[in-house]
C-alpha positions as CSV (number, residue, x, y, z in Angstrom):
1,X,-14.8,20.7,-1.4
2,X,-14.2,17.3,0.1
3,X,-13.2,17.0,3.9
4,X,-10.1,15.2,4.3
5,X,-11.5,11.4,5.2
6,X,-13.6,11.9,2.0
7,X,-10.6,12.5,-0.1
8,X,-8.8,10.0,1.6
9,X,-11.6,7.8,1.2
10,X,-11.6,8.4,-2.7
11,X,-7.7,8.5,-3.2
12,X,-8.1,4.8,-1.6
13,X,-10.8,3.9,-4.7
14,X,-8.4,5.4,-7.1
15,X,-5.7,3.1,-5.6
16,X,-8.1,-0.2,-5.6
17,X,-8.9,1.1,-9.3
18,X,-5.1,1.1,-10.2
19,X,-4.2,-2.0,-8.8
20,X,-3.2,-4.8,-11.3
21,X,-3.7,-2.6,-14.4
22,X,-1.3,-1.2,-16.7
23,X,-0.6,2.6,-16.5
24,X,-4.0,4.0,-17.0
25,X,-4.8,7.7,-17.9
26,X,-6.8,10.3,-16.2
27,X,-9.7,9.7,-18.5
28,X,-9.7,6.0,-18.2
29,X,-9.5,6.5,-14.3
30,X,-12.3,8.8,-14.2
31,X,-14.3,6.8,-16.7
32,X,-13.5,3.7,-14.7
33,X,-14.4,5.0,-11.5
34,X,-17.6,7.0,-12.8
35,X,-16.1,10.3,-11.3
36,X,-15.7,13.6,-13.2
37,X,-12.1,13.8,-14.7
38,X,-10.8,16.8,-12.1
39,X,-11.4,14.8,-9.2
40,X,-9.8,11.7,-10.6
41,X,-6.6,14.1,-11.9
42,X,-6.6,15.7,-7.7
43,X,-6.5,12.1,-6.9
44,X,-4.0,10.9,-8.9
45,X,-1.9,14.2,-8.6
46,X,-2.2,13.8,-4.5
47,X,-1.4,10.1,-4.8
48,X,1.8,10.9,-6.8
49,X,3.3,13.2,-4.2
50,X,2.9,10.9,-1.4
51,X,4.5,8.2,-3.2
52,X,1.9,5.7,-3.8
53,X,1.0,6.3,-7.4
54,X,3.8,7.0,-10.1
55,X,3.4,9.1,-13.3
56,X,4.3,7.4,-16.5
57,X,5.1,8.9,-19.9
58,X,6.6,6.7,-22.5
59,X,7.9,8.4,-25.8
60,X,6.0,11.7,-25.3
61,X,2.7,10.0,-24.9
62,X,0.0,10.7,-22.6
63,X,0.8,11.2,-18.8
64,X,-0.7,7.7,-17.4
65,X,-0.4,6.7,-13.7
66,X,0.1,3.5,-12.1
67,X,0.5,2.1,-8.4
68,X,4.3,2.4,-6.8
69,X,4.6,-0.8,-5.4
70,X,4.2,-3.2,-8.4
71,X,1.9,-3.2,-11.7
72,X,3.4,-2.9,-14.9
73,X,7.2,-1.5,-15.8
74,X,7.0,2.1,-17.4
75,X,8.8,1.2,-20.3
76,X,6.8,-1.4,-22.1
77,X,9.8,-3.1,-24.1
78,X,11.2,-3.9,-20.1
79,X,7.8,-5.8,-19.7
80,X,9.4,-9.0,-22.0
């Protein structure tokens, strides 16, 4: 188990990770980041509930994720 300013630390690496990309899955995070997929799912999970990260699913696809505060629209046909 992490202590808290180690998650926080990590949550803040997810959020760099995020930032400019299109909605990314948990595998692609985890991959990205070089982290096993549980920790990057906590992450991402924690970061949704406190507002910063938004889940995305488009047409019954895979859940992918993607920073609050800007990146790419959820629904790809609003990214014309």
């Amino acid at each position: 188990m992490r202590s808290l300013t180690k998650l926080q630390a990590f949550d803040a690496k997810v959020v760099m990770f995020l930032d400019g990309q299109e909605p990314q899955t948990v595998c692609n995070v985890a991959i990205g980041l070089g982290v096993p997929a549980q920790d990057a799912r906590a992450s991402l999970h924690r970061l949704t509930e406190s507002g910063q990260v938004l889940k995305v699913v488009v047409n019954g696809g895979p859940e992918t994720f993607r920073l609050s505060a800007g990146g790419f629209p959820p629904d790809p046909k609003g990214a014309a």
